[in-house]
N, C-alpha and C positions, 0 to 999 in steps of 0.2 A: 647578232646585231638587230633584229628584230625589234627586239624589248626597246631599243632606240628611236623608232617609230611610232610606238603607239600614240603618242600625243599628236600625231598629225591629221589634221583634221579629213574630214572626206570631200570637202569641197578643192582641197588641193588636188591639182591637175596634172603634177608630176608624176612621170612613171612611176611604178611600184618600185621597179629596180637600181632608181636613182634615189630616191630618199633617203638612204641609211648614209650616203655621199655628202648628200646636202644637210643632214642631221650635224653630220661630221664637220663640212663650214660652219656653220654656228658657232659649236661647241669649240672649234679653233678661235672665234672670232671672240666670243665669250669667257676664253679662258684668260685671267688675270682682270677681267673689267667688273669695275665698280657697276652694280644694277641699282634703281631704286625704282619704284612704283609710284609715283605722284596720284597716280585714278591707275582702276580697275583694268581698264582699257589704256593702257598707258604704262610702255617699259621701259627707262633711260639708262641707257650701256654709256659707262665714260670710258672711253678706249683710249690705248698708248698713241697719244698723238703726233704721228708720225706719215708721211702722206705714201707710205706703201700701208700704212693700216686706213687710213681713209679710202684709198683706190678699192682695196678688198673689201669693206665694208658696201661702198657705193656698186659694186660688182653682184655682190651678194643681194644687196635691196633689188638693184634691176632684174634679177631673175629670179627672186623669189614672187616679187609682182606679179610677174608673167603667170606662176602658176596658182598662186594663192592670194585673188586680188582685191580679197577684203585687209590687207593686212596695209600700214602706211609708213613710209619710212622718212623722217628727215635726220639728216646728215648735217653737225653744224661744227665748224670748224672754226678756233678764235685764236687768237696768237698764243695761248698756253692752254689750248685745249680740244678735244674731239670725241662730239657725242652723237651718239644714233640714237634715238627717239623709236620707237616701234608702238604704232594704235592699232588696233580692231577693234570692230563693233561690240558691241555688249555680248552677240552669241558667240562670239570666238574668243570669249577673255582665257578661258581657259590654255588658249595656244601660250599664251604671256606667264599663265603659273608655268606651265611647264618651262618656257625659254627661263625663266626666274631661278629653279630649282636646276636648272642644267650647271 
């Protein structure tokens, strides 16, 4: 599970031993959503809009912050729809190719 980390930047504050867990969220949250890239710095997940996939989204953003707190999450929910937004700064874009290519 390793190979599932590498793209985690070193500024993340996460134990070493939890990453491959939190690797694992994403790539749950990721599976079946529509991505597009509007910018560079800029990743739009359109998730199955449903408010147990919002709760686990909004879950996931509050404790990814905590460890990785260049990264920006909004959460937008509209009567036929729900998307996560994900920004970093220019030096972290590369975190976004990888969440992209997950």
């Amino acid at each position: 599970m390793e190979e599932a980390v590498d793209w985690v930047p070193r500024a993340c504050t996460l134990p070493t031993a939890e990453k491959p867990f939190r690797v694992a969220e994403f790539d749950e949250l990721l599976d079946g959503a529509a991505r597009h890239r509007p910018q560079r710095t800029r990743l739009v997940l359109e998730l199955e809009p449903r408010p147990e996939v919002a709760a686990r989204a909004a879950n996931l953003a509050v404790r990814e912050t905590g460890c990785c707190s260049f990264f920006t999450f909004e959460l937008t929910a509209t009567g036929d729809g729900l998307s996560l937004a994900i920004s970093v700064p220019a030096a972290h874009a590369e975190v976004l190719d990888a969440l992209a290519a997950r």
